[in-house]
C-alpha positions, 0 to 999 in steps of 0.5 A: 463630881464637882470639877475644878480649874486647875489653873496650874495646868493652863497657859497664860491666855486660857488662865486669863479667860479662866479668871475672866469668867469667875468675874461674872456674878450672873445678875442679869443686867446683861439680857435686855441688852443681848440681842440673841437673848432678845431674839431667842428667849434662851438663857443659854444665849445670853452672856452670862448663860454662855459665861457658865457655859464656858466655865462648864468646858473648863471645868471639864463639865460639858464638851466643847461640842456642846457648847458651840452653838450658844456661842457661835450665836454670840455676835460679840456685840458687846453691848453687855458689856457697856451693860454689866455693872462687875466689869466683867470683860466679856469682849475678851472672853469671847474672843479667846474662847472662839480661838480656843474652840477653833483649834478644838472643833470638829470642821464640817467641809462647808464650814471650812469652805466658807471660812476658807473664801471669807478669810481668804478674800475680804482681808484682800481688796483686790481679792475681795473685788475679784470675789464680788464680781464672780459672785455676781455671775454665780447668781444665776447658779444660786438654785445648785450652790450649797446652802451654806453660800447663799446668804453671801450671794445675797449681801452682794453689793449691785454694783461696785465704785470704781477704784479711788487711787489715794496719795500715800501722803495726803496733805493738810491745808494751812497751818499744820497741826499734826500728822498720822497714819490712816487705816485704809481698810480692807473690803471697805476700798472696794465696797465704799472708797469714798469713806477714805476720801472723805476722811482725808478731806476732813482731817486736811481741812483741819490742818492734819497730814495723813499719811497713808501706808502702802505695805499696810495689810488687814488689822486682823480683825475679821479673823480674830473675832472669828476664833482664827487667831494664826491667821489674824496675827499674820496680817496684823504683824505686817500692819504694825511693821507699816505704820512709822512710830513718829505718827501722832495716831493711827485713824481708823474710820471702821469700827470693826477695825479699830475694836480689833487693833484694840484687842492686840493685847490677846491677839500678841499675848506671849508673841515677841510683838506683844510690846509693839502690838500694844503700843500700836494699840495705845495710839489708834483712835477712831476718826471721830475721837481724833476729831473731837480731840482736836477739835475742829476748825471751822464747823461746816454749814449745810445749804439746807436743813438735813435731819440725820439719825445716829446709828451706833456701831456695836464696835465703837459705843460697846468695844471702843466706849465711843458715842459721844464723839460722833454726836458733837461732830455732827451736831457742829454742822450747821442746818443739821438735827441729829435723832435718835433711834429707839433701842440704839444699843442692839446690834444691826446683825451684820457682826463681821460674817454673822449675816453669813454664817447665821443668816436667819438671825442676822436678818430679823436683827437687820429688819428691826434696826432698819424699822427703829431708824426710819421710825425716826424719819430722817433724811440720812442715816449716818454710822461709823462703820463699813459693816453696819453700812452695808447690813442696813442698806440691805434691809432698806432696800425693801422700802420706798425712797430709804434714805442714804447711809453714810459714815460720819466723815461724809457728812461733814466733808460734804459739808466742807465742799459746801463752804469750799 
């Protein structure tokens, strides 16, 4: 018996993944871009076999239940859809199906444990630091720990930087071009508190006031990619309360995050902050794009030739259609060869908690992207995103002498301290 949508019956969000998933003319252009289909050679982990999948459930054809492991296996890379020539909105899809899947799944006791200390602490800097060092002392412990917690004790930073107490108002040198509100992240302070220094650094030196929100809270992201849209609409409401509405823009330096903001259409669809949701989303630009656009000042100088291969965060080339801007920024600095990695449009593996939650995956993904970047032999890898930073150091490690990796506003605020 064939089944049919009865688009009558749905609410406004599950209507728009309905119209959503009917885009799809299933040509395939999306399987040499999807890094599951790459890893695991099933049509069912692809998108455009986890689009009739979802179709399927719709439909009423498949139970959810079925349908979970294909798309838990979905990283929300995106890649295809920078790949797909119909335009099909995959990003969105996903995204809604998982929160749709998340009210109707059954919840093993494991998952929800975990679930529960990831979206409970990594929103949280001062949690998440306090989880860090805890998790180091349950190392030793890792032979009794459940199964399901290991992968996390393994992407456990050595050590921690110490905090970086950053100014709420940062100001710009010379004559002032412009003012805006910067994203301070979430575990990205305690992990990498020298990406915000940096950022500050650079948006000064090209005359640009950043003001630096004290009440601001996670952007949601984390949750919502994860199908927990109650919990991401929570922080997300105090995020968009902070930021002043006379700020030029709202800089993110973490790719994750900007892609999240951008996603506050579905996030707020139908919520009383649906307007101010999508006017926050309209003025926040990664710190790349901002910099291209304005254009900057004076391009920095290195001391010495320094060859630094590009990595593309998923959540800035696919979500954001951002991998121009990074490119001319570093190639303004002088002494500085940019290179490019083979197969940059694969996903490294980390995808928010996937290397938590598919560690097996996660890793083979890692493995490959650290082999094609340092194929390219390069003094620095450098990227835009916390996520991305922390899946490649980890599978650099292995290696003799691997190179730093850094964001891109590194790069060019050590380049300015060269000329200061």
């Amino acid at each position: 018996m064939q089944h049919v949508i009865d688009k009558k019956s749905l609410g406004p969000k599950v209507n728009a993944l309905t119209q959503g998933v009917e885009a799809c003319v299933h040509c395939g252009f999306c399987l040499p871009t999807c890094p599951t289909y790459d890893t695991l050679g099933a049509e069912i982990d692809s998108p455009r076999g986890r689009i009739f999948l979802m179709k399927e459930v719709l439909e009423g054809s498949v139970p959810m239940e079925e349908a979970l492991d294909p798309i838990d296996n979905c990283l929300g890379c995106d890649a295809c859809v920078t790949a797909c020539p119909s335009g099909v909105e995959y990003d969105h899809l996903i995204t809604a199906f998982r929160a749709k899947a998340e009210k109707e799944r059954r919840k093993p006791l494991g998952r929800r444990i975990l679930r529960s200390m990831i979206l409970n602490t990594l929103p949280y800097p001062y949690k998440a630091r306090l989880a860090f060092k805890m998790g180091k002392l349950a190392i030793p412990l890792s032979a009794i720990l459940p199964k399901s917690l290991k992968p996390a004790l393994g992407l456990l930073p050595r050590s921690l930087p110490a905090k970086d107490s950053i100014p709420e108002i940062y100001p710009a040198k010379g004559e002032k071009r412009g003012r805006v509100a910067l994203l301070a992240g979430c575990v990205q302070q305690v992990l990498a508190p020298e990406i915000n220094r940096a950022s500050l650094e650079v948006l000064s030196a090209n005359g640009i006031e950043t003001f630096i929100p004290r009440d601001q809270a996670c952007c949601g992201a984390l949750a919502l990619h994860t199908g927990v849209e109650k919990e991401a609409r929570k922080t997300a409401r105090q995020l968009i309360q902070s930021i002043p509405e006379n700020m030029d823009a709202l800089i993110t330096n973490a790719a994750g995050c900007g892609s999240g903001i951008n996603e506050y259409s579905i996030l707020f669809a139908g919520e009383k902050e649906e307007s101010e949701a999508r006017t926050l989303a309209g003025k926040t630009k990664d710190i790349s794009t901002y910099l291209n656009e304005i254009g900057l000042l004076s391009p920095p100088e290195l001391p010495k030739p320094l060859r630094v291969v590009y990595h593309d965060a998923c959540h800035l080339a696919h979500a954001q259609k951002e991998r121009k801007a990074p490119r001319l920024l570093l190639n303004a600095i002088s002494n500085l060869s940019l290179l490019e990695p083979p197969d940059w449009e694969i996903c490294c593996g980390s995808a928010g908690i996937y290397n938590i939650e598919k560690p097996e995956l996660a890793k083979q993904l890692g493995q490959t992207k650290a082999q094609n970047l340092l194929s390219t032999e390069p003094d620095v890898v450098a990227l835009g995103n916390i996520g991305c930073m922390t899946q490649i150091e980890k599978h650099l490690e292995s290696y003799e002498s691997p190179p730093p990796v850094l964001h891109t506003v590194q790069i060019l605020a050590s380049a300015y301290n060269q000329d200061s």
